[in-house]
C-alpha positions as CSV (number, residue, x, y, z in Angstrom):
1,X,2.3,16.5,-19.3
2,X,2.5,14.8,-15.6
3,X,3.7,17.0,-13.0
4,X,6.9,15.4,-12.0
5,X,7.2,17.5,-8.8
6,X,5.2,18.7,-5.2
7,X,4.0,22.3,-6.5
8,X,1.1,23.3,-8.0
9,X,1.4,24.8,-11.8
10,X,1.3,28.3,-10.2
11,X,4.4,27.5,-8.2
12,X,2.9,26.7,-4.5
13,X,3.7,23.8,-2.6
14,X,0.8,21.1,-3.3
15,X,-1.0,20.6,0.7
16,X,-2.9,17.5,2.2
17,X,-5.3,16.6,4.8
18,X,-3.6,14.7,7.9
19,X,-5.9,11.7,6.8
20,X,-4.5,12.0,3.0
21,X,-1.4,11.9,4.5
22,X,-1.5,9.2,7.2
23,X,-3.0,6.7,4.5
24,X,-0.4,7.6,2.4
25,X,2.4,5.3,0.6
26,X,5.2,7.6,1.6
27,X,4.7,7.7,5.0
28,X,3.5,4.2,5.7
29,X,6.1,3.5,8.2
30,X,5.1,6.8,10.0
31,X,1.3,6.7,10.5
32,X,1.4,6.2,14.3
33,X,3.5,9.5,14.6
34,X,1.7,11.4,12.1
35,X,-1.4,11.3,13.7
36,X,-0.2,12.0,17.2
37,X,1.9,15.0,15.4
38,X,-0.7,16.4,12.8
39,X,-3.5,18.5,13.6
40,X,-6.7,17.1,11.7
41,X,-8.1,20.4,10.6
42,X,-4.7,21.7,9.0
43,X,-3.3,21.1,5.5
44,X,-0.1,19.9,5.3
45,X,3.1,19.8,2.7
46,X,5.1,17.0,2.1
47,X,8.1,19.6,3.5
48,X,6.0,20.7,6.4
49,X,5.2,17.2,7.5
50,X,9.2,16.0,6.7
51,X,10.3,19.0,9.0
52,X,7.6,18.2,11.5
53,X,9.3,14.3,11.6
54,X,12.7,15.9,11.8
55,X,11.8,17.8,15.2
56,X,10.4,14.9,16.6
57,X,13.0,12.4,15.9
58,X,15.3,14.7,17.5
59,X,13.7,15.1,20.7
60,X,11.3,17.6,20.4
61,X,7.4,17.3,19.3
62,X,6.6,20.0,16.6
C-alpha cells in the first residue's frame, strides 16, 4: 500500500537533506531561499521547512 502522507509507518515525521529539499518539486519556486535558510548538515521536515518559510516571509529569518 503507498503511503499517502509525510510520516514514517512508526508515526514520525519523514526528514530530508537541504539538497533533497532544494532540488525538490515542491519547493521549486523557493530554492534561492532555501538554501540561504537551511543549514546543510540538518534534516529537515516538510513542516519544519514550511514554518521556516513562514518566519521569513514575515520579516524575520528563522
Amino acid at each position: 500500500m503507498a503511503r499517502t502522507n509525510n510520516t514514517q509507518a512508526n508515526g514520525e515525521a519523514l526528514t530530508f537533506a537541504k539538497d533533497q529539499l532544494v532540488q525538490s518539486k515542491k519547493y521549486i519556486h523557493r530554492r534561492d531561499a532555501l538554501n540561504a535558510l537551511l543549514d546543510g548538515g540538518k534534516s529537515y521536515s516538510f513542516a519544519e521547512v514550511d514554518n521556516i518559510l513562514k518566519q521569513f516571509d514575515e520579516g524575520g529569518k528563522a
